[in-house]
Short mmCIF file of the C-alpha atoms (twelve columns), coordinates in Angstrom:
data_MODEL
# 
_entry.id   MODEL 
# 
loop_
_atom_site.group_PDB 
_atom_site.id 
_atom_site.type_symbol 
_atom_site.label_atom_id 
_atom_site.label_alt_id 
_atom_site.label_comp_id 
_atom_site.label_asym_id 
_atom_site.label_seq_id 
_atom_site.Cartn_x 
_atom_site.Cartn_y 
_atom_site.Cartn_z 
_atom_site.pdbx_PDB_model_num 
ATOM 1  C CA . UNK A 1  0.000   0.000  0.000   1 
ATOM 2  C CA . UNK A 2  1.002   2.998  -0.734  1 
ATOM 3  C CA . UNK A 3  0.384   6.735  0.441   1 
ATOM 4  C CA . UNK A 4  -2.357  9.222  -1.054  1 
ATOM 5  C CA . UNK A 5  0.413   11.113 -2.336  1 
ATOM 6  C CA . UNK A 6  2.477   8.498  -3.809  1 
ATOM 7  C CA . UNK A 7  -1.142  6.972  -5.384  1 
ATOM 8  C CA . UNK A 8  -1.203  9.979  -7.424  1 
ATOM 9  C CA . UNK A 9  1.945   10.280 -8.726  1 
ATOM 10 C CA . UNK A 10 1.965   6.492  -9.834  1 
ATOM 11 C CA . UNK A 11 -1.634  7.809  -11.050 1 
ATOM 12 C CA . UNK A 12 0.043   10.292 -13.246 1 
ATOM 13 C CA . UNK A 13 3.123   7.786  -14.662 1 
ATOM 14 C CA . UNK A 14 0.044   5.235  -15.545 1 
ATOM 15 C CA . UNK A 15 -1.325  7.630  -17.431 1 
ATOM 16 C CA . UNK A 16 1.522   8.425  -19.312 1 
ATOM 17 C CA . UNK A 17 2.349   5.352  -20.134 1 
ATOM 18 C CA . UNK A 18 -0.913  4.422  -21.432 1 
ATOM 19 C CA . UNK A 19 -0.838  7.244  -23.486 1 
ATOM 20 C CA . UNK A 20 2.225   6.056  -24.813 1 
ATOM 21 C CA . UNK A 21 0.663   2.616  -25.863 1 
ATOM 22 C CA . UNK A 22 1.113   0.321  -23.089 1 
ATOM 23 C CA . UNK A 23 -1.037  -2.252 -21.745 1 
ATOM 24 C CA . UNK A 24 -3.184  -0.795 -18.661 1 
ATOM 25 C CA . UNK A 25 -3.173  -4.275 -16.613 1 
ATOM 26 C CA . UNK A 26 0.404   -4.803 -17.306 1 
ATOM 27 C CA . UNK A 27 1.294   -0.905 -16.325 1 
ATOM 28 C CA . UNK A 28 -0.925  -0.766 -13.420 1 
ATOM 29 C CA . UNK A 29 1.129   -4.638 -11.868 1 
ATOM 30 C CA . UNK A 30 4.536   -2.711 -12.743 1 
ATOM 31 C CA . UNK A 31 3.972   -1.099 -9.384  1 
ATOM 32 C CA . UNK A 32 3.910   -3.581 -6.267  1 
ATOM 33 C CA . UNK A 33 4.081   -1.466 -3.588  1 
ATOM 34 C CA . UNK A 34 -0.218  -0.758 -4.497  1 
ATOM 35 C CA . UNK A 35 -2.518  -3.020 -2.881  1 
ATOM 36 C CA . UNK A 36 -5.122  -4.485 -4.642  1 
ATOM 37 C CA . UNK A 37 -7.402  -2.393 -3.394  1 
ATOM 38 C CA . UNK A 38 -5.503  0.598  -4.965  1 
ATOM 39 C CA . UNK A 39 -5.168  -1.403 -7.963  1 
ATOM 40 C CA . UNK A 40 -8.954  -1.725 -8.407  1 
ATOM 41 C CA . UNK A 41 -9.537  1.538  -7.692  1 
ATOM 42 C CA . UNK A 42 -7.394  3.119  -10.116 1 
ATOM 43 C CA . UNK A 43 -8.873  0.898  -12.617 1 
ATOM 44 C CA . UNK A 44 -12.047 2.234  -11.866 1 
ATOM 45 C CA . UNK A 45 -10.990 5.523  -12.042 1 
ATOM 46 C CA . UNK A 46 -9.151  5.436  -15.450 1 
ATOM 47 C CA . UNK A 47 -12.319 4.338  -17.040 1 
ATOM 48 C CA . UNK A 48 -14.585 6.607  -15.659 1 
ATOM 49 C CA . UNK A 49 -12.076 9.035  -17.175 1 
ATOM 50 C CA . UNK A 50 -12.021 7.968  -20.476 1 
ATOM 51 C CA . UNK A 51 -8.138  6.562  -20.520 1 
ATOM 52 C CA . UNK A 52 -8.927  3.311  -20.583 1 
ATOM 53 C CA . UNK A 53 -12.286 1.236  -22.555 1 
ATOM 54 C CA . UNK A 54 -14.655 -0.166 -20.400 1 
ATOM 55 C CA . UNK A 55 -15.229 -4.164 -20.763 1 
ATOM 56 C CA . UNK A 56 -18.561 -3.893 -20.037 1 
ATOM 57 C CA . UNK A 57 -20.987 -3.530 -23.020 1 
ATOM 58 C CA . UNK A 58 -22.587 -0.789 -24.037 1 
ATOM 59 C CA . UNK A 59 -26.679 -1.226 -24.919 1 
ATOM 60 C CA . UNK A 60 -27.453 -0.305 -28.366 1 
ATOM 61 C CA . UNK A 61 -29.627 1.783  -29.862 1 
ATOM 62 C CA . UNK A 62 -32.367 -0.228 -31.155 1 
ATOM 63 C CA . UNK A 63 -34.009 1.786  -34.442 1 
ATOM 64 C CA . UNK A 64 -37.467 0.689  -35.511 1 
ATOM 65 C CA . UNK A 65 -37.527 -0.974 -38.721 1 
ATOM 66 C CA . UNK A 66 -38.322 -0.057 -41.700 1 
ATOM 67 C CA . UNK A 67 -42.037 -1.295 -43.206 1 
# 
């Protein structure tokens, strides 16, 4: 576990990195001093912030058809 402070600097290099290309899991595991609890919860947070895609889909719009 690490501190609030460290959490969002580590916060800020995951970001980067993704940015860059790299694989969110595999960034996010580069850091073992985060709990799994931290881990989660910066998952969470990168998708609710748009950096990451969200694995859970998305309903469609269902358009009536066409007679």
């Amino acid at each position: 576990m690490v501190t609030n402070i460290a959490y969002k600097i580590i916060k800020k290099a995951v970001i980067l990195r993704i940015n860059h290309g790299e694989d969110p899991i595999e960034v996010i595991d580069s850091y073992p001093k985060l709990s799994d609890t931290q881990r989660a919860k910066m998952l969470v947070e990168l998708e609710e912030e748009g950096y990451i895609a969200s694995d859970t889909p998305q309903e469609e719009e269902v358009l009536p058809e066409e007679e």
